[in-house]
N, C-alpha and C positions, 0 to 999 in steps of 0.2 A: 504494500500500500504506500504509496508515495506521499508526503508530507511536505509543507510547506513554510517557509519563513512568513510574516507578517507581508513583509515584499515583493516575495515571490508570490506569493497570496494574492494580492492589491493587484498585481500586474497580469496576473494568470487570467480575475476576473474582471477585468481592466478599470479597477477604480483606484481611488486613491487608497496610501494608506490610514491617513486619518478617518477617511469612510470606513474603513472597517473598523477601526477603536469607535469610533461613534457609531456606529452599528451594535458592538458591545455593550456600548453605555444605555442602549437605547433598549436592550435585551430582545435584540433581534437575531443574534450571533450570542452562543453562549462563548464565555474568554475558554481556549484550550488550557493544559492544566501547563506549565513549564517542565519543559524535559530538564536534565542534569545540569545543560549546560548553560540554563539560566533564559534560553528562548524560547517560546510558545511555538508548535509544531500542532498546525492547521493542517484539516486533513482533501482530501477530492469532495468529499459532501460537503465541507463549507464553501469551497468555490463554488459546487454547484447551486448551494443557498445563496448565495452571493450574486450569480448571474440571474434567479430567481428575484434577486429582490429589485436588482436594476430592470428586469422587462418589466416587473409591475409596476415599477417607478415609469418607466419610460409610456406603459398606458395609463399613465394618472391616479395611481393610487398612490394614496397618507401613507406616511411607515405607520401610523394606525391602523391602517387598512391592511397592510401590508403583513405585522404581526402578525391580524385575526387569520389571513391566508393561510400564516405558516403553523398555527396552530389547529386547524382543520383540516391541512394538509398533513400532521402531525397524529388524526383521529382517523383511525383507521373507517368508524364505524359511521364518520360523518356524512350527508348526502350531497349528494353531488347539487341539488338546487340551492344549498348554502351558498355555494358559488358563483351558480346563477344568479341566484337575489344581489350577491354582493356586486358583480358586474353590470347589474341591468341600473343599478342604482349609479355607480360609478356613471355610466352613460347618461343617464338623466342627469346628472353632475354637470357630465362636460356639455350637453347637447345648453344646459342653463347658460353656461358660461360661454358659449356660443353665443347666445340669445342677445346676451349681455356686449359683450365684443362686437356684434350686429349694431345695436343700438346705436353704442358710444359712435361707430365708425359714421352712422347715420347723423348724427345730432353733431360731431365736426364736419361732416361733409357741409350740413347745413350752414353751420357758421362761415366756411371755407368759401361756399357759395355769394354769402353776403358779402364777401372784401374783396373788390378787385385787387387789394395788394398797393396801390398810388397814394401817396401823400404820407402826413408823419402817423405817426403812432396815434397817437390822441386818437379816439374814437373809436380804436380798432374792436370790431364785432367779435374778435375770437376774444378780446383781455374783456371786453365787457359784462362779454358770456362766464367768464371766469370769475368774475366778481360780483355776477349775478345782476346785471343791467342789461334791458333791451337796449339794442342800435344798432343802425342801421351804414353801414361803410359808404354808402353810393350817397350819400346825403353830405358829406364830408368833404 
């Protein structure tokens, strides 16, 4: 079974290596125990938990979220719709923060639209918008 330094660890599942101490801290990663020579010797299952927690990161889940995975993943006896509900939710999450993202792009467009961009600052319909005044840039 091949074992690994913290660094070799870090680079195998290509994150940092303070990601994996704060992975530990966060009790996502339990710490290996120190071998003799005073260095922790990480094993092929922690990388593979390691590359596990970065694709879940990478589709939008908490290391809250992310624990409850590994601990379900962890129940043998657990069902598989746990996993369902926790992804369908996740999507509703991002599909919100879409929604959101839409919006704002919407609501600068609009202001973007009001300022031909000529003359000085004073008046300007995006700082106005920012400080919570109507006005209007073509009037200026």
């Amino acid at each position: 079974m091949a074992t690994f330094t913290i660094g070799a660890l870090a680079k195998e599942a290509q994150i940092g290596v303070e990601t994996v101490r704060f992975y530990e801290r966060q009790g996502l990663l339990e710490p290996p125990q120190r071998k003799g020579s005073g260095y922790r010797q990480y094993d092929e299952q922690t990388v593979q938990l390691l590359q596990f927690i970065r694709r879940a990161k990478q589709l939008g889940f908490t290391l809250k979220e992310i624990k409850s995975l590994i601990a379900l993943q962890s129940d043998v006896a657990a069902p598989r719709s746990e996993i369902r509900r926790q992804s369908l939710q996740k999507i509703a999450e991002i599909d919100a923060k879409i929604a959101d993202l839409q919006r704002m792009r919407s609501d600068l467009k609009s202001l973007i639209d009001q300022c031909h961009g000529d003359g000085s600052i004073q008046g300007c319909p995006i700082l106005d918008a920012l400080h919570g005044m109507d006005h209007d840039c073509h009037s200026g």
